[in-house]
ZADO-1210 file (C-alpha; in nm, 4 decimals, padded with zeros to 6 digits):
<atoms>
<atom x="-04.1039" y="-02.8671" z="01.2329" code="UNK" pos="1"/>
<atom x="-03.7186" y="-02.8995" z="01.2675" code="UNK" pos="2"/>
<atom x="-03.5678" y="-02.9087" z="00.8919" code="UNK" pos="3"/>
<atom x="-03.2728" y="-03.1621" z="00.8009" code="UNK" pos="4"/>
<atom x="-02.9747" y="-02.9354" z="00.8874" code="UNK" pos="5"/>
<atom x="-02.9052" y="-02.9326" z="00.5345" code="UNK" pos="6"/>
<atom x="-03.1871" y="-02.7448" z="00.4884" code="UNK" pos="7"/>
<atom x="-03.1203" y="-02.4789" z="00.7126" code="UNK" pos="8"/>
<atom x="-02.9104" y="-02.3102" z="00.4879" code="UNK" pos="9"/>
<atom x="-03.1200" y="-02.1518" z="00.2018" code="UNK" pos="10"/>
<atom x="-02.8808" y="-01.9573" z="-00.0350" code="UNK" pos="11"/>
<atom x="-03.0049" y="-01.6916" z="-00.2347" code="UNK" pos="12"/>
<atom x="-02.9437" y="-01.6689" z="-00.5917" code="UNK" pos="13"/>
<atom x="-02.9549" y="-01.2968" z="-00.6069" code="UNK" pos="14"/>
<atom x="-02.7608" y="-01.2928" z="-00.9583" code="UNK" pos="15"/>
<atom x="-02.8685" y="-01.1232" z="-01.2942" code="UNK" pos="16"/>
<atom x="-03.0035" y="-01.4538" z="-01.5147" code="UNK" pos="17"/>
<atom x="-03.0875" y="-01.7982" z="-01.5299" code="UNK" pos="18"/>
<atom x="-02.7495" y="-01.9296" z="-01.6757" code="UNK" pos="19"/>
<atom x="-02.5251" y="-01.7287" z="-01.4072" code="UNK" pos="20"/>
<atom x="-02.7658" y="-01.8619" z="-01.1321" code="UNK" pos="21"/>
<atom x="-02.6958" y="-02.2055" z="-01.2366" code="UNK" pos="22"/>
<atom x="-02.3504" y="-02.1748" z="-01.2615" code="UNK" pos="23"/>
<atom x="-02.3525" y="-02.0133" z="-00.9131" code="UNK" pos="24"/>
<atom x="-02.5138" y="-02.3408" z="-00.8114" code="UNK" pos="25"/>
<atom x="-02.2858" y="-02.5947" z="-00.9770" code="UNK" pos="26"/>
<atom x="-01.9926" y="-02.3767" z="-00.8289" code="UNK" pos="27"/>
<atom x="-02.1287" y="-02.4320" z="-00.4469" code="UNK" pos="28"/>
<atom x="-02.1420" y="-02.7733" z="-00.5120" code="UNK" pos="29"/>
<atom x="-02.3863" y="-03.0813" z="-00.3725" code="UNK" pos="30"/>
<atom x="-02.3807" y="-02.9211" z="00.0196" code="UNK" pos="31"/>
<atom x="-02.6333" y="-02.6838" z="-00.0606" code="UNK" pos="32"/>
<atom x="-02.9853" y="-02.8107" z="-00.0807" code="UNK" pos="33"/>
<atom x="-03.1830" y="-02.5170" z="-00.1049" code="UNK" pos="34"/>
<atom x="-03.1933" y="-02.2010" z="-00.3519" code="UNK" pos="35"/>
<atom x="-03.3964" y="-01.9059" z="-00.2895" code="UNK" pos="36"/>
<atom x="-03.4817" y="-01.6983" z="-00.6392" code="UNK" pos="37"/>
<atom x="-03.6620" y="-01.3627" z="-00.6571" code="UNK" pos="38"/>
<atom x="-03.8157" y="-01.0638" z="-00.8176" code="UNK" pos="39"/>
<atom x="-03.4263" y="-00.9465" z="-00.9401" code="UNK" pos="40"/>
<atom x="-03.4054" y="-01.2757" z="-01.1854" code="UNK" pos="41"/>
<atom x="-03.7946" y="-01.2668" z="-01.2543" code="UNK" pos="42"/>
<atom x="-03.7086" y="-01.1530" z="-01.5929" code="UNK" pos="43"/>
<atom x="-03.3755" y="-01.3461" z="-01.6440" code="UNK" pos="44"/>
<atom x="-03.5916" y="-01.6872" z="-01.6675" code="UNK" pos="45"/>
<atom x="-03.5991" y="-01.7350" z="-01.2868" code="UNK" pos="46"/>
<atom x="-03.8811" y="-01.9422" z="-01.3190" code="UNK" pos="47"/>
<atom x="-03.7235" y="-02.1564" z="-01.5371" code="UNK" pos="48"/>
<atom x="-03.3910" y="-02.1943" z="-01.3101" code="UNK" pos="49"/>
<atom x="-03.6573" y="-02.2918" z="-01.0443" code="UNK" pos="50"/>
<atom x="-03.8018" y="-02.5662" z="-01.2013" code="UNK" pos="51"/>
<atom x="-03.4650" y="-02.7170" z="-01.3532" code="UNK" pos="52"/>
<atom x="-03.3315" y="-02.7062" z="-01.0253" code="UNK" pos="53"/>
<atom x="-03.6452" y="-02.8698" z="-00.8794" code="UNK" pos="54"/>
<atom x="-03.7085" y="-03.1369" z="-01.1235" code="UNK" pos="55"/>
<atom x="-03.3653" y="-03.2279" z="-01.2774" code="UNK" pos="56"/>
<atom x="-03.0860" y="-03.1353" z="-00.9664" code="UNK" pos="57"/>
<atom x="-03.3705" y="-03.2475" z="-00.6933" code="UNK" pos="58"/>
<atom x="-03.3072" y="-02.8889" z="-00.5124" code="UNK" pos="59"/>
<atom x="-03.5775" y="-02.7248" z="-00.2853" code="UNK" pos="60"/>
<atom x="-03.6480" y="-02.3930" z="-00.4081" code="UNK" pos="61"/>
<atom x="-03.7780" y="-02.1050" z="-00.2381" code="UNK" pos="62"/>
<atom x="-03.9272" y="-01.8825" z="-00.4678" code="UNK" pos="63"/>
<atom x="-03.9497" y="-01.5178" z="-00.3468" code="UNK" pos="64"/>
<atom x="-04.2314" y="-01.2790" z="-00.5077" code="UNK" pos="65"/>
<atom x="-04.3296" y="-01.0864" z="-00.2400" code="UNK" pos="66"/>
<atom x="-04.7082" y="-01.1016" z="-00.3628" code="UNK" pos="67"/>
<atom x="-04.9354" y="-00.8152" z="-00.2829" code="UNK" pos="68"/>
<atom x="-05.2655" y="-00.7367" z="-00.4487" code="UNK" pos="69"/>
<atom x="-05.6262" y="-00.8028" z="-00.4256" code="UNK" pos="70"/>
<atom x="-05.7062" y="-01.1579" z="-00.2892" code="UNK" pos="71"/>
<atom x="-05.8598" y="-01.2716" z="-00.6679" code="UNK" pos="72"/>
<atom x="-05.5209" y="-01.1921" z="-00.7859" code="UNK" pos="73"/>
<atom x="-05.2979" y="-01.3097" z="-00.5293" code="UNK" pos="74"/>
<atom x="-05.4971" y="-01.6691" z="-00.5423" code="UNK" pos="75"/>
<atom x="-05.4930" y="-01.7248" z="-00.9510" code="UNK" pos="76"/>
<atom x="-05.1018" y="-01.5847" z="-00.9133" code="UNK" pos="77"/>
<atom x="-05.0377" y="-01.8208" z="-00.6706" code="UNK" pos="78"/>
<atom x="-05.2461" y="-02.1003" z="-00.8031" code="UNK" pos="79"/>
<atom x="-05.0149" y="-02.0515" z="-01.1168" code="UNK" pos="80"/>
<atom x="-04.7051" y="-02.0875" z="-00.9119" code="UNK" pos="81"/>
<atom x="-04.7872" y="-02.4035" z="-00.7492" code="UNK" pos="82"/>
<atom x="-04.8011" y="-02.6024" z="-01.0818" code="UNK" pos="83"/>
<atom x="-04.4350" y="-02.6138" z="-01.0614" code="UNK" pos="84"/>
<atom x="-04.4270" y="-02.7934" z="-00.7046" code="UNK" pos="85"/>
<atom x="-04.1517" y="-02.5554" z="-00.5716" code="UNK" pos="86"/>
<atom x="-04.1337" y="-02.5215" z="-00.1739" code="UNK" pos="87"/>
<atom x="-04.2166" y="-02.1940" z="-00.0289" code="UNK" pos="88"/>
<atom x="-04.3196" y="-01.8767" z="-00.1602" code="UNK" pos="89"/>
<atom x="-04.3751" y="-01.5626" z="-00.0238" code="UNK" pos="90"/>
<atom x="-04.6476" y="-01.3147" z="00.0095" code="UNK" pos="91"/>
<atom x="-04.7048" y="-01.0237" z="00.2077" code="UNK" pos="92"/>
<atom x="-04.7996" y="-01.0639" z="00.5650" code="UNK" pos="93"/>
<atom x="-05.1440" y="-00.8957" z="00.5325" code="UNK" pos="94"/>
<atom x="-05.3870" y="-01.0983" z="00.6196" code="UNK" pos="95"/>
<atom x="-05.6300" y="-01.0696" z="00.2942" code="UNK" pos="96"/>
<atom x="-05.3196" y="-01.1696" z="00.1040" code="UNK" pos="97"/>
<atom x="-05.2501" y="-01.4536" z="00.3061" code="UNK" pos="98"/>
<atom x="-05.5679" y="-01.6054" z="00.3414" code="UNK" pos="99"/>
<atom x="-05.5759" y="-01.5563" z="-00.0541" code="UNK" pos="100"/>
<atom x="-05.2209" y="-01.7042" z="-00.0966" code="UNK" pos="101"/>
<atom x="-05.3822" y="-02.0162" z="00.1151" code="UNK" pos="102"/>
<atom x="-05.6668" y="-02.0886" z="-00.0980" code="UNK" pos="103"/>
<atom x="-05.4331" y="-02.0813" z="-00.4252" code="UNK" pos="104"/>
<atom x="-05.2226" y="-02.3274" z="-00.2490" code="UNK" pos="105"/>
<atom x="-05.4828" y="-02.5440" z="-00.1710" code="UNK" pos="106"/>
<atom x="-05.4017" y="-02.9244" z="-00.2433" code="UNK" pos="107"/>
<atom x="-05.0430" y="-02.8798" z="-00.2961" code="UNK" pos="108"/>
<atom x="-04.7493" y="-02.8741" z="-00.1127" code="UNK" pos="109"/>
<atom x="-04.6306" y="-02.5120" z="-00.1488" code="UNK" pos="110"/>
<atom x="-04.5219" y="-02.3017" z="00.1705" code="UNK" pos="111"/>
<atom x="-04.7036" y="-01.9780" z="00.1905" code="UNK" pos="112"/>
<atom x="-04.4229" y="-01.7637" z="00.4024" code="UNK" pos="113"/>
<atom x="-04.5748" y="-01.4312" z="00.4899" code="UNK" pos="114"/>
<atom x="-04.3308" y="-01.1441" z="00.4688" code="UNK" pos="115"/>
<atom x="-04.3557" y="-00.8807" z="00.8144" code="UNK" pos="116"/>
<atom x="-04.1288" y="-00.6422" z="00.7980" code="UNK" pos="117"/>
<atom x="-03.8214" y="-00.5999" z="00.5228" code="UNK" pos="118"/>
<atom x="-03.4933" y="-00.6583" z="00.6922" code="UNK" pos="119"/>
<atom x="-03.3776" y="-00.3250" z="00.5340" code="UNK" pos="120"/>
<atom x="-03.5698" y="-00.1118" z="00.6832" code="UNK" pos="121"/>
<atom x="-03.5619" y="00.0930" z="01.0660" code="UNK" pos="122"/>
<atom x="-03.7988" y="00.2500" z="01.2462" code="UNK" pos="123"/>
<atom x="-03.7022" y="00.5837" z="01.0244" code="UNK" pos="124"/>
<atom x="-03.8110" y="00.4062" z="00.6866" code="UNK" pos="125"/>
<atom x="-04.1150" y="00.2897" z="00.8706" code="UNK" pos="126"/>
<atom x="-04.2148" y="00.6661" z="00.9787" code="UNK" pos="127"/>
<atom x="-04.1866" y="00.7473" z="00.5878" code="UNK" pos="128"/>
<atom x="-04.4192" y="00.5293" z="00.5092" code="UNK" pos="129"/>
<atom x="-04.6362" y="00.6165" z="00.7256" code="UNK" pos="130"/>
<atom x="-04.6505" y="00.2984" z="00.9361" code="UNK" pos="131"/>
<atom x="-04.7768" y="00.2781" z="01.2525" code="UNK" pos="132"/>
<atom x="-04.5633" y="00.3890" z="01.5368" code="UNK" pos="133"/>
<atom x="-04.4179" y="00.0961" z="01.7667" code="UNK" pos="134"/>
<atom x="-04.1218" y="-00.0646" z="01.8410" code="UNK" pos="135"/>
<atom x="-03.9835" y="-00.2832" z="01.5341" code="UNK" pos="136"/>
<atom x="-03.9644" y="-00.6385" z="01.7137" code="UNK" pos="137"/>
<atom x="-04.3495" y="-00.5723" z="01.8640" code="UNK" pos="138"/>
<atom x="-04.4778" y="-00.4576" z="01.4750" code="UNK" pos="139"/>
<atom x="-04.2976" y="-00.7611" z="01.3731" code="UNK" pos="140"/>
<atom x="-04.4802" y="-00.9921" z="01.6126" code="UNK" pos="141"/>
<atom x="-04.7599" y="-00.8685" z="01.6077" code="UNK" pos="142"/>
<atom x="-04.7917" y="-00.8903" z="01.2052" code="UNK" pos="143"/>
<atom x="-04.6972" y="-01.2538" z="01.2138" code="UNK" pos="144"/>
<atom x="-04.9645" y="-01.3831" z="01.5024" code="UNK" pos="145"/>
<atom x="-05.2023" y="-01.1805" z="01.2281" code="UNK" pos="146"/>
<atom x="-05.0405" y="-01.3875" z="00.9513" code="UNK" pos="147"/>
<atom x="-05.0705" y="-01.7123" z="01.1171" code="UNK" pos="148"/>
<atom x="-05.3991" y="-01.6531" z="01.2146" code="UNK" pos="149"/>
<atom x="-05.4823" y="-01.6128" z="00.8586" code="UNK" pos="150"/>
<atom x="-05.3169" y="-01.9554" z="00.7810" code="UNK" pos="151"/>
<atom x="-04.9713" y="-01.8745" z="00.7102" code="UNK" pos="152"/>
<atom x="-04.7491" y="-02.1726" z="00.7237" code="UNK" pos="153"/>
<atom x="-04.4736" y="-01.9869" z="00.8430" code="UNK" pos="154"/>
<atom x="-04.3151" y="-01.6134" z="00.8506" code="UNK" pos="155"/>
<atom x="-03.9898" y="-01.4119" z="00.7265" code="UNK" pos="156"/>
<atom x="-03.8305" y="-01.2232" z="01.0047" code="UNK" pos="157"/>
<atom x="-03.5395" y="-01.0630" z="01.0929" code="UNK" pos="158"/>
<atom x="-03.2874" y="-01.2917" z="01.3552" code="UNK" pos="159"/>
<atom x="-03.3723" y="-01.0099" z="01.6053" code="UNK" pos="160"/>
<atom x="-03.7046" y="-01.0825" z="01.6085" code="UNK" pos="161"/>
<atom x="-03.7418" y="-01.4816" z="01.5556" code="UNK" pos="162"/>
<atom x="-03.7064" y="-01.5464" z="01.8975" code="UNK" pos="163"/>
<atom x="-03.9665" y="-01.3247" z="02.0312" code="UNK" pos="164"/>
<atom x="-04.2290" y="-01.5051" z="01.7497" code="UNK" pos="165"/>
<atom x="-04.0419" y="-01.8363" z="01.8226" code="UNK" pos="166"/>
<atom x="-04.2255" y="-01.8002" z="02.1902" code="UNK" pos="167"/>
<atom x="-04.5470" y="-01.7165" z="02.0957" code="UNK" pos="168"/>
<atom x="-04.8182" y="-02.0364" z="02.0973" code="UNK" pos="169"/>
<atom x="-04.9316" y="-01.9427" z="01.8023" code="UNK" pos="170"/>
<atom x="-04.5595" y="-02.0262" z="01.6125" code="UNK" pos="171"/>
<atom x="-04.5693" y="-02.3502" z="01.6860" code="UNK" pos="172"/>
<atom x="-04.5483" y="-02.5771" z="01.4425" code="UNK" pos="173"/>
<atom x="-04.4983" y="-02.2475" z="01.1982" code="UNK" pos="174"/>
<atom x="-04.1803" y="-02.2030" z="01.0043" code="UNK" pos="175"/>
<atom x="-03.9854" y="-01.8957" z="01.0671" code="UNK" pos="176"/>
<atom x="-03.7033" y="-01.8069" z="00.7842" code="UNK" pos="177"/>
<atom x="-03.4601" y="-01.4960" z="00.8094" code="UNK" pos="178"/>
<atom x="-03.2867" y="-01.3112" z="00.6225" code="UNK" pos="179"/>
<atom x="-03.0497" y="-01.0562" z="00.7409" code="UNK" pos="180"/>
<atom x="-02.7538" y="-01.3106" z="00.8016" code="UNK" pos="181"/>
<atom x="-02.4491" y="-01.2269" z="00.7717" code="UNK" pos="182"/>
<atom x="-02.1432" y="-01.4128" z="00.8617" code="UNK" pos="183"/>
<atom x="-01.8378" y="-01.2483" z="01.1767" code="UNK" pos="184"/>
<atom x="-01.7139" y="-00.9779" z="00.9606" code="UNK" pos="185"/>
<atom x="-01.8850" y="-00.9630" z="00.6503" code="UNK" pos="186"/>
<atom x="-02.0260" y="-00.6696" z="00.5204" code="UNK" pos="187"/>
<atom x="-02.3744" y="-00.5314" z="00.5873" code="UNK" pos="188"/>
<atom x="-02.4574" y="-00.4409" z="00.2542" code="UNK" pos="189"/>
<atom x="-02.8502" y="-00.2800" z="00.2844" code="UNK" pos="190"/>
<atom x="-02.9455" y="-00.4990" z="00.5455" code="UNK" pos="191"/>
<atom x="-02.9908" y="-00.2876" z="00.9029" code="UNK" pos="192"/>
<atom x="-03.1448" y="-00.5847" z="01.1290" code="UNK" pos="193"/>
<atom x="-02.9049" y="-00.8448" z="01.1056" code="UNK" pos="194"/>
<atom x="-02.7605" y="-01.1796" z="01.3430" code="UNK" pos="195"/>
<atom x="-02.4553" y="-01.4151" z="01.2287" code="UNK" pos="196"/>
<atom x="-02.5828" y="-01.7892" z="01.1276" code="UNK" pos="197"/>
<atom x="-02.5430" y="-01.9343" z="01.4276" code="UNK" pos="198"/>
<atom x="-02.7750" y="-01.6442" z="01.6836" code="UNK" pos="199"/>
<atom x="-03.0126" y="-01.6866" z="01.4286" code="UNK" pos="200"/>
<atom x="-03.1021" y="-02.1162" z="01.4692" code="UNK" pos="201"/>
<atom x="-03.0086" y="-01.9864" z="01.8539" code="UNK" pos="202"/>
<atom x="-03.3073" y="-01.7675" z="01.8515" code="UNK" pos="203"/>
<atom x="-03.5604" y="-01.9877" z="01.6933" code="UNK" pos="204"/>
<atom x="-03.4539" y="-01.9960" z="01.3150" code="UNK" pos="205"/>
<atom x="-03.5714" y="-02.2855" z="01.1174" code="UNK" pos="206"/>
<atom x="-03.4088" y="-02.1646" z="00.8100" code="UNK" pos="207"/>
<atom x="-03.1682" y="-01.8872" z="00.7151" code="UNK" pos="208"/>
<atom x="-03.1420" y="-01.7157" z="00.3867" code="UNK" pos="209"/>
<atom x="-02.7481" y="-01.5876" z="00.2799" code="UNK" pos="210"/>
<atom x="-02.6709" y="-01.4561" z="-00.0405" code="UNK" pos="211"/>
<atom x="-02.3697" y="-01.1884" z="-00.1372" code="UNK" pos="212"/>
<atom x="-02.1492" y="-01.3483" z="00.1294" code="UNK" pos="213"/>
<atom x="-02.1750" y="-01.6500" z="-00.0578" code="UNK" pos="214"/>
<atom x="-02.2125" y="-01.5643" z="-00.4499" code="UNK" pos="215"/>
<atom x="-02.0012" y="-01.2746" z="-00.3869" code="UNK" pos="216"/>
<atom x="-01.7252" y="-01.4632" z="-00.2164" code="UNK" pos="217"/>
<atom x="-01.4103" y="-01.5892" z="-00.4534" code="UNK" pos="218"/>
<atom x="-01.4970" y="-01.9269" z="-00.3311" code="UNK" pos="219"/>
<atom x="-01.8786" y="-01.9559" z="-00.2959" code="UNK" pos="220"/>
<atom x="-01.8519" y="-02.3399" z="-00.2230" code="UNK" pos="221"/>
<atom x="-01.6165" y="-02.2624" z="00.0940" code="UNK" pos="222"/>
<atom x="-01.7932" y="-01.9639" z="00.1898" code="UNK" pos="223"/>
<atom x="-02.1285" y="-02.1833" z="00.2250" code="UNK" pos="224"/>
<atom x="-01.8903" y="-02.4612" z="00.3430" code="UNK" pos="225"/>
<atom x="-01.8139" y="-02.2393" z="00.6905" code="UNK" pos="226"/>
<atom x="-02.1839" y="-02.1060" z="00.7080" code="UNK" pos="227"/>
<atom x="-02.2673" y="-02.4760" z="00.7040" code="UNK" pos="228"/>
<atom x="-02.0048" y="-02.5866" z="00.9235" code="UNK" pos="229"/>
<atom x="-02.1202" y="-02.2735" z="01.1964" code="UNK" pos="230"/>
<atom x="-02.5132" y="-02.4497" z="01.1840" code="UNK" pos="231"/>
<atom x="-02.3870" y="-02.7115" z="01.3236" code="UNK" pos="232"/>
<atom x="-02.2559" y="-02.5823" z="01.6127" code="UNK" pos="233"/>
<atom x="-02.5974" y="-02.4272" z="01.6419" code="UNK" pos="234"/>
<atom x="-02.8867" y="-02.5458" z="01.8808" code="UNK" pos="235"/>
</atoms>
């Protein structure tokens, strides 16, 4: 399930509203093929943005929700989503909610992407929640072979732990997508589990999600320009 290496490169348009997302996208220019909007623009007529930049730019669009509920609500939630034929949207990696995800999905094309663990968090965020104890890159694993087994198409991971799930039978054919990219030398921010562009295709990647270095940078077209250019040095 190798993407176009266009594709790869999923930029996130973590920006306040509709109009300064789409002027984000018309400032990176034609290279970029795919946008990823979430819960921060929810309000700011992301959905909108979404399906303009579906329908009239012809831009894959990855819409990220995060979903978590009951399964009766995750499926009519998601069976509301998929009217607007984006490409992948995520839920969380328990298996109830992916299983419900699935059946709201049903005769469409939509991606259900089941979230494991949130690139932002260590083992010490974990033990205030209350989470199991284990090493990060074995929870990780072990909640996406429980994700796929529930019918996930594919998983968000961090780089450090794509190529462990990249090696498991059960990935194959599965997408894996990770955020927690960040380019030589550019700033952490609040992410804590983190590979450059390239180590992250390396380790079994099929898609990478970048945002502040890019929509942050004083040239977001060049920014994604060298993020682009480092893919395809990439395996």
């Amino acid at each position: 399930m190798t993407p176009p290496k266009s594709d790869r490169l999923i930029v996130a348009l973590d920006v306040p509203h509709a109009v300064a997302g789409l002027e984000m996208v018309q400032r990176i220019g034609p290279a970029v093929s795919f946008y990823k909007i979430g819960l921060g623009m929810l309000t700011g007529g992301g959905l909108a943005l979404a399906n303009e930049l579906k329908q009239e730019h012809g831009k894959r669009i990855f819409l990220d929700m995060k979903l978590f509920d009951i399964g009766a609500t995750v499926e009519a939630a998601v069976r509301g989503l998929a009217q607007f034929d984006l490409d992948f949207l995520t839920v969380h990696g328990d298996p109830h909610v992916v299983r419900a995800a699935k059946e709201g999905a049903a005769g469409t094309d939509l991606k259900i992407l089941a979230v494991t663990i949130l690139t932002s968090l260590d083992r010490a965020d974990l033990d205030a929640g209350l989470i199991i104890p284990g090493d990060i890159p074995d929870l990780v694993t072990t909640r996406a072979l429980r994700a796929f087994e529930a019918g996930a198409d594919g998983v968000i991971a961090s780089p450090q732990e794509a190529q462990k799930i990249r090696t498991q039978p059960e990935a194959d054919k599965r997408l894996i997508v990770t955020p927690g990219v960040r380019p030589a030398g550019a700033a952490l921010g609040d992410q804590k589990r983190v590979a450059t562009p390239a180590q992250a295709i390396e380790n079994g990647a099929d898609h990478i999600v970048v945002g502040r270095p890019i929509h942050g940078a004083p040239d977001p077209s060049a920014a994604a320009a060298a993020i682009l250019k480092e893919l395809d040095s990439a395996t």
